[in-house]
CHARMM-style PDB file with segment names, atoms N, HN, CA, C and O in Angstrom:
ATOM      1  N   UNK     1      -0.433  54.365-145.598  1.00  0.00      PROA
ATOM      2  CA  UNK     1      -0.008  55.713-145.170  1.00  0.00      PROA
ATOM      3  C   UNK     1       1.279  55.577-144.339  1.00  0.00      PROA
ATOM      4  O   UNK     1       2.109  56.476-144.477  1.00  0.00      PROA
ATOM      5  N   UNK     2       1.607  54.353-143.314  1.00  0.00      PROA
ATOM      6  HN  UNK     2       0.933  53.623-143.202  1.00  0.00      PROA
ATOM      7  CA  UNK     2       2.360  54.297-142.859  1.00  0.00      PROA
ATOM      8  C   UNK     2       3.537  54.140-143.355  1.00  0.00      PROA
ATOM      9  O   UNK     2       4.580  54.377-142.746  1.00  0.00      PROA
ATOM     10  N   UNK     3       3.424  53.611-144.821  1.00  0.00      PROA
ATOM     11  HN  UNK     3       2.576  53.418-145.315  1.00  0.00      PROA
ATOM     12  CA  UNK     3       5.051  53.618-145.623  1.00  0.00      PROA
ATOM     13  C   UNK     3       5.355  54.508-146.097  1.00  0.00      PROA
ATOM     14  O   UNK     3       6.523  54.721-146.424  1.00  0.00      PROA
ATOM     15  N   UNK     4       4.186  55.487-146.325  1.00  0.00      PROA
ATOM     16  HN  UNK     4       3.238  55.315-146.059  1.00  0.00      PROA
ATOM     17  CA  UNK     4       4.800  56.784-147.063  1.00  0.00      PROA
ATOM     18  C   UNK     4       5.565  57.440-146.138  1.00  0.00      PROA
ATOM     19  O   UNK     4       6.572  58.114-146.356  1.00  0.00      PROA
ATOM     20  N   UNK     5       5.020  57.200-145.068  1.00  0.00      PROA
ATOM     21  HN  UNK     5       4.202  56.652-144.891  1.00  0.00      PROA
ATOM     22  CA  UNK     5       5.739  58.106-143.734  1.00  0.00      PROA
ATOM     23  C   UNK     5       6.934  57.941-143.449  1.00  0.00      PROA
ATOM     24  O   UNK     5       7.670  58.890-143.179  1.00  0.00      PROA
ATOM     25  N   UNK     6       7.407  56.450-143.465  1.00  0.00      PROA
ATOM     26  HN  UNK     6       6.810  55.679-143.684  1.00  0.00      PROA
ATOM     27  CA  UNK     6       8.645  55.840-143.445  1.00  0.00      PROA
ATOM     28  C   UNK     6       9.675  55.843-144.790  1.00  0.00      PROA
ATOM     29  O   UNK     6      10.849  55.705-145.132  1.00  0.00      PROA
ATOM     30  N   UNK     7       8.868  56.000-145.080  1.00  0.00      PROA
ATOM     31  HN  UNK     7       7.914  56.112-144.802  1.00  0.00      PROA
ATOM     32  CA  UNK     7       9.660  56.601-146.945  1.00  0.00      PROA
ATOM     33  C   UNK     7      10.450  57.796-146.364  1.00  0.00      PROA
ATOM     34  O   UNK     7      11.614  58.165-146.204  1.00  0.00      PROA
ATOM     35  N   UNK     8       9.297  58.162-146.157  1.00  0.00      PROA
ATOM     36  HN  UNK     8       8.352  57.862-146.287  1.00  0.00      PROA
ATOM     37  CA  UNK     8      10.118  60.045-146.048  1.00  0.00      PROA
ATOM     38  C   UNK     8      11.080  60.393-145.178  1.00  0.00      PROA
ATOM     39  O   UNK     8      11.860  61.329-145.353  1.00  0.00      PROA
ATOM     40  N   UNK     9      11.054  59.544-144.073  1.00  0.00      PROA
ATOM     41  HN  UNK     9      10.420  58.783-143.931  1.00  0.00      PROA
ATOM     42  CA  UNK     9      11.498  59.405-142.482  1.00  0.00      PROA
ATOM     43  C   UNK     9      12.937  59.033-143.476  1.00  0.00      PROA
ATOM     44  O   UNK     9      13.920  59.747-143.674  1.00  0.00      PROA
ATOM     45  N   UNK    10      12.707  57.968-143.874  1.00  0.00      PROA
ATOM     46  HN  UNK    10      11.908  57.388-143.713  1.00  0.00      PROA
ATOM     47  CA  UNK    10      14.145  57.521-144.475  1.00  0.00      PROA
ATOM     48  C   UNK    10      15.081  58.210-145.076  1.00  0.00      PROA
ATOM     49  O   UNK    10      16.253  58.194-144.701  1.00  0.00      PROA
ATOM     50  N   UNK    11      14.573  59.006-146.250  1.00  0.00      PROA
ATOM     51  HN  UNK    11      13.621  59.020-146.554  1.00  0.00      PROA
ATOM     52  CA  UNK    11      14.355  59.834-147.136  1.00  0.00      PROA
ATOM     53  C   UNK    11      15.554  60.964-145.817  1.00  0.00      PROA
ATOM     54  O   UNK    11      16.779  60.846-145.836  1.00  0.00      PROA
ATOM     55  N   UNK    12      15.148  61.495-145.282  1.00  0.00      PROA
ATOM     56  HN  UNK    12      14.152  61.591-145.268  1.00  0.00      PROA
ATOM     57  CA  UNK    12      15.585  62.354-144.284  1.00  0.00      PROA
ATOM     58  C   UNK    12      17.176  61.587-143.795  1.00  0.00      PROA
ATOM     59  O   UNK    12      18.354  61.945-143.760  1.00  0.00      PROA
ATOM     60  N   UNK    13      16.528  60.563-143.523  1.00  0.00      PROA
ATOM     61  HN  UNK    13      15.571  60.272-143.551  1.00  0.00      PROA
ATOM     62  CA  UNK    13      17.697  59.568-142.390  1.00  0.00      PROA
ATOM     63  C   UNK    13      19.183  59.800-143.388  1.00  0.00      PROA
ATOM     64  O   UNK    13      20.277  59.964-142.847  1.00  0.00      PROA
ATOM     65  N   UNK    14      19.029  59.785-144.715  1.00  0.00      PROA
ATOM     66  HN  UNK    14      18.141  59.653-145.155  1.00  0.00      PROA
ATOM     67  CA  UNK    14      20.013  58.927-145.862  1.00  0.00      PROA
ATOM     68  C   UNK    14      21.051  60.550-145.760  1.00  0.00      PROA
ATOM     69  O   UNK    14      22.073  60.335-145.109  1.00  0.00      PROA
ATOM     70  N   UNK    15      20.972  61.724-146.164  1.00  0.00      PROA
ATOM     71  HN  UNK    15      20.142  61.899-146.693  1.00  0.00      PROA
ATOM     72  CA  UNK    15      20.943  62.592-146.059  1.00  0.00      PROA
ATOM     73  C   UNK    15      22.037  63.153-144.622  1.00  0.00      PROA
ATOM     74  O   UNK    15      23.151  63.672-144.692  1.00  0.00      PROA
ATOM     75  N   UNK    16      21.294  62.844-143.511  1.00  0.00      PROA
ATOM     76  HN  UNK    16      20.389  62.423-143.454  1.00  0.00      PROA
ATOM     77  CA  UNK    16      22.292  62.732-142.543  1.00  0.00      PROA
ATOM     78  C   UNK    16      23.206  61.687-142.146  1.00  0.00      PROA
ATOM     79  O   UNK    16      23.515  61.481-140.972  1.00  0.00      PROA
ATOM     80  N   UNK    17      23.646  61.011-143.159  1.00  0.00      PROA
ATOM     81  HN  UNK    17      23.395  61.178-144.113  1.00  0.00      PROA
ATOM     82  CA  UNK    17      24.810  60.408-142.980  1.00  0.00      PROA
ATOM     83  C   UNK    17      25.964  60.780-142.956  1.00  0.00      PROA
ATOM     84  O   UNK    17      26.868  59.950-142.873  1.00  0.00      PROA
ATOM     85  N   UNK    18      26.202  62.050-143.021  1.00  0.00      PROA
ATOM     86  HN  UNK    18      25.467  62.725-143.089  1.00  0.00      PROA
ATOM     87  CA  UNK    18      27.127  62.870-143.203  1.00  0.00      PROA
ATOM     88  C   UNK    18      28.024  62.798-141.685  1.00  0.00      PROA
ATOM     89  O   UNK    18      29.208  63.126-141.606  1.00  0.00      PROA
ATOM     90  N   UNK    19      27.374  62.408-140.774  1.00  0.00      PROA
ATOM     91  HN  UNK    19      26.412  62.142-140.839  1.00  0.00      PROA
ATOM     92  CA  UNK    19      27.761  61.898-139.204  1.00  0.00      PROA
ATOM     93  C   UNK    19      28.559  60.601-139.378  1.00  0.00      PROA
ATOM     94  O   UNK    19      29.014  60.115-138.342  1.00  0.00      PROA
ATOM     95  N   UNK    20      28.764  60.055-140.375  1.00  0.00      PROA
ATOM     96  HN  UNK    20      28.394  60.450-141.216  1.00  0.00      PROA
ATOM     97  CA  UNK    20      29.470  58.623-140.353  1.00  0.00      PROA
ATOM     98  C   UNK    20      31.069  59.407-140.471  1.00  0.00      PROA
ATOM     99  O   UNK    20      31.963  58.987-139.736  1.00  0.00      PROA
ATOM    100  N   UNK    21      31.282  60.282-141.204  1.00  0.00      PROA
ATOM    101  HN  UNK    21      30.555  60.624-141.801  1.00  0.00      PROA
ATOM    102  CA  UNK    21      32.941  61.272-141.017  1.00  0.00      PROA
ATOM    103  C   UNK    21      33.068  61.749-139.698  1.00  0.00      PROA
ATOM    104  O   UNK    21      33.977  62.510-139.366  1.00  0.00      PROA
ATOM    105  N   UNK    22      31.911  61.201-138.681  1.00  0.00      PROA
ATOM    106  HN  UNK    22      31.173  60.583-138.951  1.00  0.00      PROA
ATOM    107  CA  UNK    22      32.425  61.715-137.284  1.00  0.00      PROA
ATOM    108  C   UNK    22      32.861  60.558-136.624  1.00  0.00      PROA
ATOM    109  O   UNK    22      33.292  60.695-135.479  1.00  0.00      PROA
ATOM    110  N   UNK    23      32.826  59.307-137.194  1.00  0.00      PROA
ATOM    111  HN  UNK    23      32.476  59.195-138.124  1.00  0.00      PROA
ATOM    112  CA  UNK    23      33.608  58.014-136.684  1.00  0.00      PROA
ATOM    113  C   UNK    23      34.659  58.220-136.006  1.00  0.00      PROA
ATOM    114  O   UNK    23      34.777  57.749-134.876  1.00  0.00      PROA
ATOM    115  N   UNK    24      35.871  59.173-136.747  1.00  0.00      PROA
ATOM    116  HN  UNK    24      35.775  59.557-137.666  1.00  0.00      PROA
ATOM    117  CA  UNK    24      37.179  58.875-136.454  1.00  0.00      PROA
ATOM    118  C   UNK    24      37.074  59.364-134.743  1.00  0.00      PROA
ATOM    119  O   UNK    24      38.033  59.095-134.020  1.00  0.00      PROA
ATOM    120  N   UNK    25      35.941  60.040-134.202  1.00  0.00      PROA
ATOM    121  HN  UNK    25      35.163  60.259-134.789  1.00  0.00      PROA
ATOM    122  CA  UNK    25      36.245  60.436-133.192  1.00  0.00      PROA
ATOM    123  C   UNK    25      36.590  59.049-132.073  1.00  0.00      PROA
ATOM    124  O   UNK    25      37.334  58.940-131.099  1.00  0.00      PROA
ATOM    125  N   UNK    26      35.463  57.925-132.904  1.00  0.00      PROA
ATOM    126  HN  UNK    26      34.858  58.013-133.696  1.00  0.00      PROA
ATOM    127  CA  UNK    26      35.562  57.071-131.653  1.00  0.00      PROA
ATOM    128  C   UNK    26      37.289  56.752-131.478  1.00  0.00      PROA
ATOM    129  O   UNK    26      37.939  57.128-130.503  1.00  0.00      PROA
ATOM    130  N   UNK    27      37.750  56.121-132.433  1.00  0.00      PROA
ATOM    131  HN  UNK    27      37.222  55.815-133.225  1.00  0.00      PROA
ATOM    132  CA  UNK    27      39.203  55.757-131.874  1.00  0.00      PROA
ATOM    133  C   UNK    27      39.421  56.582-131.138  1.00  0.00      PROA
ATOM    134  O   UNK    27      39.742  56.164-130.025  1.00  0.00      PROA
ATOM    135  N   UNK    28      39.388  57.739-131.264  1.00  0.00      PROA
ATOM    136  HN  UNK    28      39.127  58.078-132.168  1.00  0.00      PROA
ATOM    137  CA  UNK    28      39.967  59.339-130.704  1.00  0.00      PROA
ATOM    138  C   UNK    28      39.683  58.926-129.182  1.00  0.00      PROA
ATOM    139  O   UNK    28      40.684  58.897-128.467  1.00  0.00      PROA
ATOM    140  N   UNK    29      38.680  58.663-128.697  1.00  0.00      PROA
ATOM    141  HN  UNK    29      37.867  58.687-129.278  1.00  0.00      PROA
ATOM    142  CA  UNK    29      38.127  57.919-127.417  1.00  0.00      PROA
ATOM    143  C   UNK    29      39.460  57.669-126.641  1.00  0.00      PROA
ATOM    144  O   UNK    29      40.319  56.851-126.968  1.00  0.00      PROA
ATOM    145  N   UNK    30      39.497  58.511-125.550  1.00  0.00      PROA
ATOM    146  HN  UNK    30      38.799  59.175-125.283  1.00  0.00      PROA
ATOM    147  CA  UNK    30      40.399  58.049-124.391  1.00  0.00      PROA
ATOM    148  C   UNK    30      40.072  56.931-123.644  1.00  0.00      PROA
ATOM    149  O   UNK    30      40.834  56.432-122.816  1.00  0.00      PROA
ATOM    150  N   UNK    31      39.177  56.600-123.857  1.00  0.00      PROA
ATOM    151  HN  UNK    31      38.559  57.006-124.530  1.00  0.00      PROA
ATOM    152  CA  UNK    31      38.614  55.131-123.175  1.00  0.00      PROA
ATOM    153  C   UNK    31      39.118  53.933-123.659  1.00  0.00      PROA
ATOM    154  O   UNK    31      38.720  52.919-123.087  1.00  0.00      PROA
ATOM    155  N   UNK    32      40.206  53.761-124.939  1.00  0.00      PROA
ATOM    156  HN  UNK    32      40.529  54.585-125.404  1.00  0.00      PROA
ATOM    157  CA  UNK    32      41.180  52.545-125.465  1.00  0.00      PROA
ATOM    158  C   UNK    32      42.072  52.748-124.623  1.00  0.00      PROA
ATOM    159  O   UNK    32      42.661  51.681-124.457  1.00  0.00      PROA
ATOM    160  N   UNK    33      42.706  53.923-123.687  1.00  0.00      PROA
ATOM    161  HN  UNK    33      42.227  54.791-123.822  1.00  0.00      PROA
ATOM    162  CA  UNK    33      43.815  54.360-123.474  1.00  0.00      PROA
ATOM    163  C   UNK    33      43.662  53.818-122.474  1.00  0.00      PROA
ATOM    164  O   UNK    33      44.497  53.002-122.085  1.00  0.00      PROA
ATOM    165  N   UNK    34      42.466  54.132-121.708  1.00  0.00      PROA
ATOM    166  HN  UNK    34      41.788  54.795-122.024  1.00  0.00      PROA
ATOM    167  CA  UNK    34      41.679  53.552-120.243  1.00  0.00      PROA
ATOM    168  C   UNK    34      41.979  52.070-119.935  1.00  0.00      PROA
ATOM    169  O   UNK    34      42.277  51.611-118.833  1.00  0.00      PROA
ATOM    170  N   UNK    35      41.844  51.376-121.145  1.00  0.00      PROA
ATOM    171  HN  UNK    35      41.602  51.749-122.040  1.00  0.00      PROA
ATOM    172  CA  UNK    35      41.527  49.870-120.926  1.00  0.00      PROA
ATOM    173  C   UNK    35      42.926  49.237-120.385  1.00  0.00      PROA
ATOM    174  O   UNK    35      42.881  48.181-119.755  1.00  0.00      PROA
ATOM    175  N   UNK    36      44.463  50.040-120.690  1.00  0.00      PROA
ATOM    176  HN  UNK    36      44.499  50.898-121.202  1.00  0.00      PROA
ATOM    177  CA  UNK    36      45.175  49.299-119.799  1.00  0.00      PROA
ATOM    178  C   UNK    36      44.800  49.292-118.326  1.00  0.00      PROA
ATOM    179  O   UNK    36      44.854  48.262-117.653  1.00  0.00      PROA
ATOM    180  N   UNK    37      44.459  50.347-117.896  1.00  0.00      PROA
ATOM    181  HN  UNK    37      44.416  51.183-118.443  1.00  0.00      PROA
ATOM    182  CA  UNK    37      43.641  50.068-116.240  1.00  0.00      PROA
ATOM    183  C   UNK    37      43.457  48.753-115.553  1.00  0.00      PROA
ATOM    184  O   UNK    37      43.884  48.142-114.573  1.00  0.00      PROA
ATOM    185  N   UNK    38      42.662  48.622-116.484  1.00  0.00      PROA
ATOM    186  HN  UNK    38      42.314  49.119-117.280  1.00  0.00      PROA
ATOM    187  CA  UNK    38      41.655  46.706-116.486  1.00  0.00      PROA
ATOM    188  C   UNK    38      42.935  45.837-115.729  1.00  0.00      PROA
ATOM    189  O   UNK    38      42.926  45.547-114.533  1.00  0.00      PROA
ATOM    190  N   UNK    39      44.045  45.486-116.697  1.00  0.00      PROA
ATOM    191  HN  UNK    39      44.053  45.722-117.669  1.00  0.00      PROA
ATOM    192  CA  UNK    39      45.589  44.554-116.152  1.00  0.00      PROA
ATOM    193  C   UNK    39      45.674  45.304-115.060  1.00  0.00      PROA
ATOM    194  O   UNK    39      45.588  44.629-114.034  1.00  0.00      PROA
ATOM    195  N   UNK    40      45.820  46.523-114.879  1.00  0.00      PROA
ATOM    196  HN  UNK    40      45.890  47.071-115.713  1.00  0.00      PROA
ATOM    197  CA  UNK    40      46.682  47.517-113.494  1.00  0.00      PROA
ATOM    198  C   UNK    40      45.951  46.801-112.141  1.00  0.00      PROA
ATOM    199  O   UNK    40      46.437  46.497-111.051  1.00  0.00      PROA
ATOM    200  N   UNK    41      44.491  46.656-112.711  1.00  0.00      PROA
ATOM    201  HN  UNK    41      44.097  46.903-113.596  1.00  0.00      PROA
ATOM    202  CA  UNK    41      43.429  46.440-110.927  1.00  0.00      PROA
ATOM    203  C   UNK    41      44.517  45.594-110.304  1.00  0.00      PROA
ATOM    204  O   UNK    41      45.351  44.773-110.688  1.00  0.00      PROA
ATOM    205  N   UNK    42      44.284  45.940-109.612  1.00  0.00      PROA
ATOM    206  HN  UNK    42      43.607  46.606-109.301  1.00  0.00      PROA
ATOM    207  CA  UNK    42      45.414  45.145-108.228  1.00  0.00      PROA
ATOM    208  C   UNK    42      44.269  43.366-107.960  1.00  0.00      PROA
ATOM    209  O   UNK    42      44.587  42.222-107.636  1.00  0.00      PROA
ATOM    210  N   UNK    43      43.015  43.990-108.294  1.00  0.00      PROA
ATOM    211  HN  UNK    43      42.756  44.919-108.558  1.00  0.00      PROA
ATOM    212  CA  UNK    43      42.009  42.548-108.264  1.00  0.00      PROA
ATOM    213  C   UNK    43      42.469  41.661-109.191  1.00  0.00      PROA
ATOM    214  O   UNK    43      41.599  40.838-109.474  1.00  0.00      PROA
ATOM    215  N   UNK    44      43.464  41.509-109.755  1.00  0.00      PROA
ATOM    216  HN  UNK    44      44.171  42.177-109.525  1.00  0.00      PROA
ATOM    217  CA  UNK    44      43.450  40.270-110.966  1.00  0.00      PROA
ATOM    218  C   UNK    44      45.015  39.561-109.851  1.00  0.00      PROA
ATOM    219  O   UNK    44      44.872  38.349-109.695  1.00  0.00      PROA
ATOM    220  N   UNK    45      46.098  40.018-109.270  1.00  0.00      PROA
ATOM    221  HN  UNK    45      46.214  41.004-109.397  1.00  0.00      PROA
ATOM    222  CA  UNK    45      46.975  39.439-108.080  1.00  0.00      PROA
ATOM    223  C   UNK    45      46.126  38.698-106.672  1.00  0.00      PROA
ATOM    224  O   UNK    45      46.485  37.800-105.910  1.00  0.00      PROA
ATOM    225  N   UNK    46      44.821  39.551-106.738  1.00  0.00      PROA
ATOM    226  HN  UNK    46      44.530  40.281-107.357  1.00  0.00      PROA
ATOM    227  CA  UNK    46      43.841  38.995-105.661  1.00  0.00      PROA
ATOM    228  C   UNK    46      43.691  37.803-105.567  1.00  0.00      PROA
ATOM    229  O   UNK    46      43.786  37.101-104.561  1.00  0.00      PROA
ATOM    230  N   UNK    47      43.324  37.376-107.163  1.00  0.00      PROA
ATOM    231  HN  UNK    47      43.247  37.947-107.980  1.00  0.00      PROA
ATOM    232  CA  UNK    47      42.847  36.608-107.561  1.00  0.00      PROA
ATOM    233  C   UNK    47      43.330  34.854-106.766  1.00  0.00      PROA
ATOM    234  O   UNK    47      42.636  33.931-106.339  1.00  0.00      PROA
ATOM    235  N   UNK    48      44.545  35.021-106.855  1.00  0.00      PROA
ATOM    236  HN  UNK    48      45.109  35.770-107.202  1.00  0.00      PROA
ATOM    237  CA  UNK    48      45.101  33.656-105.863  1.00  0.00      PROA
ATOM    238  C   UNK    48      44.634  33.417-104.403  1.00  0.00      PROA
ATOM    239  O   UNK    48      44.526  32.379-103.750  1.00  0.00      PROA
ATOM    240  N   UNK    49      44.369  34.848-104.073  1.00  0.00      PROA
ATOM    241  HN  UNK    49      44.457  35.691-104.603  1.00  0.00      PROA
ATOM    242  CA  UNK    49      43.932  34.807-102.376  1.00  0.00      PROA
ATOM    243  C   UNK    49      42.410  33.710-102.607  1.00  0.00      PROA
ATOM    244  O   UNK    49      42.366  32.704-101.899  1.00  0.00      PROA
ATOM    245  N   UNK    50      41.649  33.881-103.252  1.00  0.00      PROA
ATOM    246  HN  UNK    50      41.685  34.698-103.827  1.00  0.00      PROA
ATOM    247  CA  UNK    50      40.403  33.007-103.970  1.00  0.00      PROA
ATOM    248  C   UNK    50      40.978  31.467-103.673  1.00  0.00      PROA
ATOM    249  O   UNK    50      40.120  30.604-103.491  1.00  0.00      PROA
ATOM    250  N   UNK    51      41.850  31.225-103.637  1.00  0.00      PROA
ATOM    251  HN  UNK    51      42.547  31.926-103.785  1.00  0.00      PROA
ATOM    252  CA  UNK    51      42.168  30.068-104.469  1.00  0.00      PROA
ATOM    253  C   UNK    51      42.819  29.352-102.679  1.00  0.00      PROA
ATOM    254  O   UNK    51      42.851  28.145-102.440  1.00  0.00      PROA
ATOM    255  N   UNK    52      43.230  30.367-101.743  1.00  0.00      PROA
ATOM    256  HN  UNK    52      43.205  31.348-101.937  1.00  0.00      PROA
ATOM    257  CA  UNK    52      43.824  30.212-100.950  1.00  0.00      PROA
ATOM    258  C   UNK    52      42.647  30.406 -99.345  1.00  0.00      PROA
ATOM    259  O   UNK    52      43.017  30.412 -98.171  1.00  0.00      PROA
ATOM    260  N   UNK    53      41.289  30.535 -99.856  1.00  0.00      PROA
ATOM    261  HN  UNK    53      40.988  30.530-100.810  1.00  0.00      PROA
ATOM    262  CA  UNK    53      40.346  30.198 -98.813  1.00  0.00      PROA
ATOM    263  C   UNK    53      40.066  29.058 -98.398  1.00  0.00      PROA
ATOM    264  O   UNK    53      39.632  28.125 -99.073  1.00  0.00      PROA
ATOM    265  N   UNK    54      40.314  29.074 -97.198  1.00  0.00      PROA
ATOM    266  HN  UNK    54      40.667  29.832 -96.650  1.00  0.00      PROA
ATOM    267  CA  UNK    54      40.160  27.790 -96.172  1.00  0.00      PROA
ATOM    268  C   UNK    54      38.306  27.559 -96.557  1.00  0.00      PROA
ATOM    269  O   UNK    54      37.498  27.501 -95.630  1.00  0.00      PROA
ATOM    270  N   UNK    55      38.084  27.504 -97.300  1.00  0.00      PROA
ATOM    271  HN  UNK    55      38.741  27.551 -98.053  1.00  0.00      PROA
ATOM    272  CA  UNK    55      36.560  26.687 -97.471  1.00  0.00      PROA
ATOM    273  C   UNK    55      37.294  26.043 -98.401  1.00  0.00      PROA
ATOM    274  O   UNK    55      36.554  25.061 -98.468  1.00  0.00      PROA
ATOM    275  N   UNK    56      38.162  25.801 -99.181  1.00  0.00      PROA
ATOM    276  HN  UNK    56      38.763  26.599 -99.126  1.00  0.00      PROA
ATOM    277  CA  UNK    56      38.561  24.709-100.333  1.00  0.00      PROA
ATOM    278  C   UNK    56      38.803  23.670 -99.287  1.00  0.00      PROA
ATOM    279  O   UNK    56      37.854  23.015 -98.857  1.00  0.00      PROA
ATOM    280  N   UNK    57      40.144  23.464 -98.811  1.00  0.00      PROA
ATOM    281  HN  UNK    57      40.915  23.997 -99.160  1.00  0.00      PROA
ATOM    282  CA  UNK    57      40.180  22.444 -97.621  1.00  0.00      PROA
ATOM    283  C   UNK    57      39.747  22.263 -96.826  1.00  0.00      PROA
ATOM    284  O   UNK    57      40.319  21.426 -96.129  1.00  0.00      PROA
ATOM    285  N   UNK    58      38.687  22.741 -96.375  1.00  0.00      PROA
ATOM    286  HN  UNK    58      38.222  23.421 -96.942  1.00  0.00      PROA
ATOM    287  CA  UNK    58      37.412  22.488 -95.547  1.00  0.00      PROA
ATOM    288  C   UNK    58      36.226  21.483 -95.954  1.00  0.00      PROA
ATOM    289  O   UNK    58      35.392  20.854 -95.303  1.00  0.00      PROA
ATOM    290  N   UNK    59      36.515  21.611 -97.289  1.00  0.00      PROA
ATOM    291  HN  UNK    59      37.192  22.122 -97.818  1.00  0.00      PROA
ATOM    292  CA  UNK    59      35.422  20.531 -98.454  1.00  0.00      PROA
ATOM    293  C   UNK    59      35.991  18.918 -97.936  1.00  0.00      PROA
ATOM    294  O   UNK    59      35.127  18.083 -97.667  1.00  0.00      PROA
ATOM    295  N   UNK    60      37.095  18.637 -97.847  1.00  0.00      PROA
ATOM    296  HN  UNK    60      37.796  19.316 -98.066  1.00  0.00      PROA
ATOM    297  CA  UNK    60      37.316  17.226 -97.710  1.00  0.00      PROA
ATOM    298  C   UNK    60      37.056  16.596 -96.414  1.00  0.00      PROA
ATOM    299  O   UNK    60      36.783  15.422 -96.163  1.00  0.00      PROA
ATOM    300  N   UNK    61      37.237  17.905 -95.414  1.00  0.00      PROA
ATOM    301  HN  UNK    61      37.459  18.858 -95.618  1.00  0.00      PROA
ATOM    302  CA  UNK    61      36.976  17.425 -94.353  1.00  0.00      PROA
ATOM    303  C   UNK    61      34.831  17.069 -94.170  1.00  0.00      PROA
ATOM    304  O   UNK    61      34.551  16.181 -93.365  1.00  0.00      PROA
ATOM    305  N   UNK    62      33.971  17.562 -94.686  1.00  0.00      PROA
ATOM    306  HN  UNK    62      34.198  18.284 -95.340  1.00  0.00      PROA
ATOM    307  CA  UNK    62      32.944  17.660 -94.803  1.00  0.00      PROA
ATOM    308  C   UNK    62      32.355  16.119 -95.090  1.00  0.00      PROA
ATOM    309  O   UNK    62      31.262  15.648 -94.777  1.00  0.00      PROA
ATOM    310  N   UNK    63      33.592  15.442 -95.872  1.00  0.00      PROA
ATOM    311  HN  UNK    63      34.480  15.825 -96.126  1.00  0.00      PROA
ATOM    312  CA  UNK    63      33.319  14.241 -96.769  1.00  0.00      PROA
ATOM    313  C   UNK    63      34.187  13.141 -95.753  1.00  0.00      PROA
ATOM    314  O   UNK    63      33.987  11.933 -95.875  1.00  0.00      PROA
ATOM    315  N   UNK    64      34.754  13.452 -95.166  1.00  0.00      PROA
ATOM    316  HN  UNK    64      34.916  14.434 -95.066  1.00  0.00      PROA
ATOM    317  CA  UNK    64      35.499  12.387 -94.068  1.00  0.00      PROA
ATOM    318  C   UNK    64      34.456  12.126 -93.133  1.00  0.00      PROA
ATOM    319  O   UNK    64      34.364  10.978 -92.698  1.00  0.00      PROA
ATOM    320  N   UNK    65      33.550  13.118 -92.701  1.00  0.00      PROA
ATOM    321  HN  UNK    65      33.625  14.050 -93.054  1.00  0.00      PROA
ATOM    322  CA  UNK    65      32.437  12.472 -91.276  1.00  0.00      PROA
ATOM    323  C   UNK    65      31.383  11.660 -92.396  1.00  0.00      PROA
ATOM    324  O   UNK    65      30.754  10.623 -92.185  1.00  0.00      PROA
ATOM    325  N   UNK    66      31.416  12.517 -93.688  1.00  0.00      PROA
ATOM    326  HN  UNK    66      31.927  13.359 -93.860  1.00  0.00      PROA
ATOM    327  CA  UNK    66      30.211  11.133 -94.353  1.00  0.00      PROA
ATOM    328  C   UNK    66      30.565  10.026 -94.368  1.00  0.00      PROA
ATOM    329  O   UNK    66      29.521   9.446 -94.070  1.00  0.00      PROA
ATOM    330  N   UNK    67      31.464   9.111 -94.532  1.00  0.00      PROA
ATOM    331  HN  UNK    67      32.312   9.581 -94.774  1.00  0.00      PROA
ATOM    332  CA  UNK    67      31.728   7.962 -94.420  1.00  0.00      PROA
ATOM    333  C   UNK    67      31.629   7.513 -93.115  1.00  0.00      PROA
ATOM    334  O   UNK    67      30.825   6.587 -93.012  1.00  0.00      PROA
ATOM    335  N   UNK    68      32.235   7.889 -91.942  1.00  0.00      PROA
ATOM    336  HN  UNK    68      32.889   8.642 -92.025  1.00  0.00      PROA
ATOM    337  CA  UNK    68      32.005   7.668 -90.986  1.00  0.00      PROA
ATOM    338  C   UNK    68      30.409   7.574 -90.101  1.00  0.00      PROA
ATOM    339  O   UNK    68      30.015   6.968 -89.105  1.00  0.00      PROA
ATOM    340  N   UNK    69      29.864   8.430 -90.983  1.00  0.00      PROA
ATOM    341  HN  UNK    69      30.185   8.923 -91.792  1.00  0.00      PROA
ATOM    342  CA  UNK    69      28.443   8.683 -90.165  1.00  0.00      PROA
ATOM    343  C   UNK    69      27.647   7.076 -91.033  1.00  0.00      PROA
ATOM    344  O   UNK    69      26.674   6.526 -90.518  1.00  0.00      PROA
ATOM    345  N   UNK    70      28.256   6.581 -92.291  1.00  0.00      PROA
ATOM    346  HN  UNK    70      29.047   7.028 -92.709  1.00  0.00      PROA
ATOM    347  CA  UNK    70      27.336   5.390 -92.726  1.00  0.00      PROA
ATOM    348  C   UNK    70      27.775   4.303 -91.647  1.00  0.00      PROA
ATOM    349  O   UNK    70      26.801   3.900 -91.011  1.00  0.00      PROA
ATOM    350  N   UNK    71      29.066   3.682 -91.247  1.00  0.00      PROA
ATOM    351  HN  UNK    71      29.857   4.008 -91.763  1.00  0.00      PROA
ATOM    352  CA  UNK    71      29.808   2.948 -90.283  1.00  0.00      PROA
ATOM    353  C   UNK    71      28.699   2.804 -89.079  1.00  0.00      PROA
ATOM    354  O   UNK    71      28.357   1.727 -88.590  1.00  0.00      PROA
ATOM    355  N   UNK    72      28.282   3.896 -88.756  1.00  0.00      PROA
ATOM    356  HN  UNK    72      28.561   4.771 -89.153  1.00  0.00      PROA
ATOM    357  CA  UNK    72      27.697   4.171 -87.259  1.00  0.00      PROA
ATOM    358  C   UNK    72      26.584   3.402 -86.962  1.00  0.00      PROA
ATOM    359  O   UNK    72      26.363   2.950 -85.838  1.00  0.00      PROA
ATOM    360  N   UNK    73      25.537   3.159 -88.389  1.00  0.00      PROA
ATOM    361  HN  UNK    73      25.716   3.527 -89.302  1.00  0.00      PROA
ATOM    362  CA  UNK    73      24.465   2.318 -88.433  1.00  0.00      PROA
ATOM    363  C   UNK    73      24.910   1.056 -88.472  1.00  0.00      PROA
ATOM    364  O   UNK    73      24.151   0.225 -87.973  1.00  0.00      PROA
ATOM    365  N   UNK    74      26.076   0.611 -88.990  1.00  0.00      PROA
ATOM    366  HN  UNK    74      26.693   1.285 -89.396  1.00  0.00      PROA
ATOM    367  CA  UNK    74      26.222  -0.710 -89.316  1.00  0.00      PROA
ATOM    368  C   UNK    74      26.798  -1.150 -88.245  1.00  0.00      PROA
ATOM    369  OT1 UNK    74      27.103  -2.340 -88.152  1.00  0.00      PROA
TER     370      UNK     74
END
C-alpha cells in the first residue's frame, strides 16, 4: 500500500516541475552581488595583526627556562 501511495505522491511531484523555469531567479539573487563584501571585511587586513601577537615570541622564551630547569638537577 505504501508504494501505491508513493506512486501517486510522485505522480503529483512530476507535474510540478514546472518550478524548475523559476531557476533563473536564483542567479537573479542579489546575494552574488553581496559576495564582493566577503574581500571588503576590513577582517581579512586584520589578519597580520594575528600574526603580530606577542604569544608567538613568547613561545621561545617558554623553551629557554626548559633547558635551563634540566641543568639545575645536574
Amino acid at each position: 500500500t505504501t508504494r501505491s501511495f508513493v506512486q501517486s505522491s510522485l505522480a503529483s511531484v512530476q507535474p510540478t516541475t514546472s518550478v524548475q523555469p523559476a531557476a533563473p531567479v536564483q542567479p537573479t539573487a542579489p546575494v552574488q552581488s553581496a559576495a564582493t563584501v566577503q574581500p571588503v571585511a576590513p577582517v581579512q587586513p586584520a589578519a597580520p595583526a594575528y600574526h603580530a601577537v606577542p604569544a608567538q615570541p613568547a613561545a621561545p622564551s617558554d623553551l629557554t627556562p626548559s633547558p635551563i630547569h634540566g641543568s639545575t638537577p645536574e
